[in-house]
N, C-alpha and C positions, 0 to 999 in steps of 0.2 A: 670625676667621681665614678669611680669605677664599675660598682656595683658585686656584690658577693658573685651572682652565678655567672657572669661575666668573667671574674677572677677564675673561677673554678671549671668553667664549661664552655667558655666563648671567648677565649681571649684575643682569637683576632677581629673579635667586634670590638674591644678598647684598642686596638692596635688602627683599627678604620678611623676610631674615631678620631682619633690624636691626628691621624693623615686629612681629616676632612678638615677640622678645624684647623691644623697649620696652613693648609693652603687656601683658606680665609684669611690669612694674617691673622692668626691669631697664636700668640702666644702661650703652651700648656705648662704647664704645671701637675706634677704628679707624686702624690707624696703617698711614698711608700709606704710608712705606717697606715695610712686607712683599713679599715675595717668596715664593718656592717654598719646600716644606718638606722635601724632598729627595727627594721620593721617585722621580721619573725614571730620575736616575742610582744613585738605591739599586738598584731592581728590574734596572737591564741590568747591574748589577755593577759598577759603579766609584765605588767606595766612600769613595773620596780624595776624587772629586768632593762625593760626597753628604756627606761630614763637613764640606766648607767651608759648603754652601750649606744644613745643619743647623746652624750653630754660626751664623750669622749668622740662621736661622729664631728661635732659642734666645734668640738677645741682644735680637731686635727683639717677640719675644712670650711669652715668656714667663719673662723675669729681673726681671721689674715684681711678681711674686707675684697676677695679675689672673688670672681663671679665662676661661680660653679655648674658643670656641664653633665650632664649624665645620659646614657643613652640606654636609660631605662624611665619609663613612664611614672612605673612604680613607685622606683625610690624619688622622684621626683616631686609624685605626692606626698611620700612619708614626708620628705622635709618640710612643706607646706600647707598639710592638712594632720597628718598625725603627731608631728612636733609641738602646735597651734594646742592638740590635746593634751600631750604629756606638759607642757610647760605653759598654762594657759597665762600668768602673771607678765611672758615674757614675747619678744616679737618673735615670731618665727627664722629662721632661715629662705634662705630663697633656692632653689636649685633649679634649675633647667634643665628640663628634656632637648635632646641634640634638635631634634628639626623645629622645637619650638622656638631656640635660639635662633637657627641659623633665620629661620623666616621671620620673627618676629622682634628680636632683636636686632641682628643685623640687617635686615629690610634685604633679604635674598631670596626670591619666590619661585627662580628657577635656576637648574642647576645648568651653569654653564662647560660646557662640554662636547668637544666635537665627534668623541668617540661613542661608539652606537654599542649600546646593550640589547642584543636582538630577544626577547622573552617576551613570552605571556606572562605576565603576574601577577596572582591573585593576593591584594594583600588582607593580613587582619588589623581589623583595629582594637587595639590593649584596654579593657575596662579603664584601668588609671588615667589615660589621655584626655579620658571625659571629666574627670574629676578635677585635671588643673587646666581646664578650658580647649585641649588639643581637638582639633575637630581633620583638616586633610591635608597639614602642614608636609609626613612627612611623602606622603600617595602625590602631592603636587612635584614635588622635588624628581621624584623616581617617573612622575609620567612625563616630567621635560627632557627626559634622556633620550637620544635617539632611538629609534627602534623596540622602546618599551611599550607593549599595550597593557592596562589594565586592565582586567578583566570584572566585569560585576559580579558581585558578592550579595546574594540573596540573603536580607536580614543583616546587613554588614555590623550592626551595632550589636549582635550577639556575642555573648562570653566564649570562651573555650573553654571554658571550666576547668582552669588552672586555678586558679584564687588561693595562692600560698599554701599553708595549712588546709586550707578547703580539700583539697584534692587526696590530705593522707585523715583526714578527719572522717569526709564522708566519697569516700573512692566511689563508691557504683555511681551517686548523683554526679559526681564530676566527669566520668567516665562516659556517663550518658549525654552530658553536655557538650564534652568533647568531637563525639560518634556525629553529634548532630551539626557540630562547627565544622567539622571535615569534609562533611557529603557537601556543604554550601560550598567550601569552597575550592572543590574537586569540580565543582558542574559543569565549569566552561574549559575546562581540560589546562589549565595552564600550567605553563615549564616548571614555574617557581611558586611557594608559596614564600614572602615576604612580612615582616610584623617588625615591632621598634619595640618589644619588651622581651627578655631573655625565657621567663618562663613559660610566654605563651610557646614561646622556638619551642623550649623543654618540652612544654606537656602536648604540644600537636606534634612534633618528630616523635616523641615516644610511640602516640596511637598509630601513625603512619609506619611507623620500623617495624611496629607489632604484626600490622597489614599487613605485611610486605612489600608496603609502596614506599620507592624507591625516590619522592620526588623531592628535590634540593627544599630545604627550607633554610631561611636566608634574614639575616637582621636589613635591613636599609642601610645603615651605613658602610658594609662592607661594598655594597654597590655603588654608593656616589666615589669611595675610595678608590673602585675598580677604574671609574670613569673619567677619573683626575688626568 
């Protein structure tokens, strides 16, 4: 599952992904038709909207009985907390975020690898992670790499104040949220900043590009693909 800003703005984080998950054994599947999983028009409330363009997520990914991979938090919750809403009469879908799979499904807690990632990295952790139970799935994986330190993150369970629509609804609150997500985790000076959801990439590379700070920000999975 691809995910819209992924499609549109990251696409060698589905290009990672597909590399991380093959050399799991695992078999992908990628069906072109997909689309959005509703979740735009779920969050600004028009919910009519968001059932058309869930009921056609639903038909195209998941009526096949295939276990579905996403390497977005987000949409990972749409399917099992926002779907749960729009369609209360009916079970939900299941989706998986990438490192929830790899560690908790596949019983994989470190990344095996003999090639060294030399970085500092500070990661963020995605509002939505907490929501379908994510807590250091994917920050375990990246710290068994060679040569990666993590670095602490003052407050780590702070937002960046991306939150979809949040941020074009009410820009200065988001904006001040963001201001405040950055200084935390600029403090320890590290190479990279790292996160497992496309928007927070989005809405913290924007305030950093705006800065003029120049410092890679990076999904996870393009780093375990590096280290294959």
């Amino acid at each position: 599952m691809l995910t819209c800003l992924c499609d549109a703005f990251y696409g060698n984080v589905g290009i990672a992904t597909v590399k991380v998950l093959e050399h799991l054994g695992c078999k992908v599947n990628f069906n072109e038709k997909q689309t959005c999983c509703g979740q735009p028009p779920f969050n600004a409330g028009d919910w009519k909207q968001a059932r058309e363009v869930a009921n056609y997520a639903k038909s195209i990914l998941f009526d096949n009985g295939q276990t579905v991979v996403t390497p977005s938090a987000s949409c990972a919750a749409m399917t099992r907390e926002g779907y749960h809403l729009l369609f209360p009469d009916q079970e939900p879908p299941h989706a998986f975020e990438l490192s929830e799979f790899i560690v908790n499904e596949l019983g994989i807690t470190k990344w095996v690898t003999t090639k060294a990632y030399n970085k500092k990295i500070a990661f963020h952790r995605a509002c939505h992670g907490r929501g379908i139970g994510l807590t250091n799935e994917a920050e375990n994986l990246i710290a068994s790499i060679p040569g990666v330190e993590l670095v602490p993150i003052r407050n780590a369970e702070q937002c960046c104040g991306f939150g979809g629509a949040f941020c074009v609804v009410e820009p200065h609150l988001s904006g001040e949220i963001g201001r405040a997500k950055v200084e935390t985790l600029l403090e320890n000076q590290p190479d990279e900043i790292v996160s497992g959801d496309m928007g927070c990439l989005m809405h913290l590379g924007g305030m950093l590009h705006k800065d003029g700070n120049k410092i890679p920000i990076r999904h996870y999975a393009e780093i375990l693909a590096e280290t294959i």
